[in-house]
N, C-alpha and C positions, 0 to 999 in steps of 0.2 A: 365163505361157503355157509356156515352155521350163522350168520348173520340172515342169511337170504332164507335158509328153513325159520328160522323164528320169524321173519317178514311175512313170512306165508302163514305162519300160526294161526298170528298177529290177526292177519286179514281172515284169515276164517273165521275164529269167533266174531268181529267184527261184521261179519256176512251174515253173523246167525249159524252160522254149521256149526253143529253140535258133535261131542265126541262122546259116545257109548261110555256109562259109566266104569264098566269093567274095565276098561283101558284107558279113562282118566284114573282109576285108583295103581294102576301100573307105574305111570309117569307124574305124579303128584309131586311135590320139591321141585321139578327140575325144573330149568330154563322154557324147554320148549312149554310144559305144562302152563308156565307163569304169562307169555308168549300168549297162548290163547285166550287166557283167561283175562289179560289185559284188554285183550280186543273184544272179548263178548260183553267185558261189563263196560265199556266205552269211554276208555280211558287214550288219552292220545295226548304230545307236544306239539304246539304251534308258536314257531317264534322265541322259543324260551320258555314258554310258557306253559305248565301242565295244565289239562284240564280233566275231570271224569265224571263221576256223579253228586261229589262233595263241592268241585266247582265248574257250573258247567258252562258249555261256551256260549258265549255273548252275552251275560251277566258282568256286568264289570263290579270290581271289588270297593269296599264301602270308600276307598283312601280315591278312588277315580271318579268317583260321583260326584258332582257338584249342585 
């Protein structure tokens, strides 16, 4: 069940929906907080694979280029 509210988090900031700052400073540390914030700054796994803004997808890494 608490896998599927952070799913949704997840997907909101990911959407763009923003959460009023008064009540991001409510829920700050927690799971679901972190949840959002994953997804607004575009961070995701594919494959094994993380990617977010340090490495982003479809750039492949210096060791796969040839």
């Amino acid at each position: 069940m608490m896998q599927s509210i952070y799913l949704r988090a997840y997907l909101a900031g990911y959407a763009g929906r923003h959460i009023p700052r008064s009540i991001r400073r409510l829920i700050a540390g927690t799971e679901f907080h972190r949840a959002w914030l994953l997804g607004s700054m575009g961070f995701f796994e594919q494959g094994g694979v993380r990617y977010g803004p340090a490495y982003p997808y479809g750039i492949a890494p210096e060791s796969e280029r040839a």
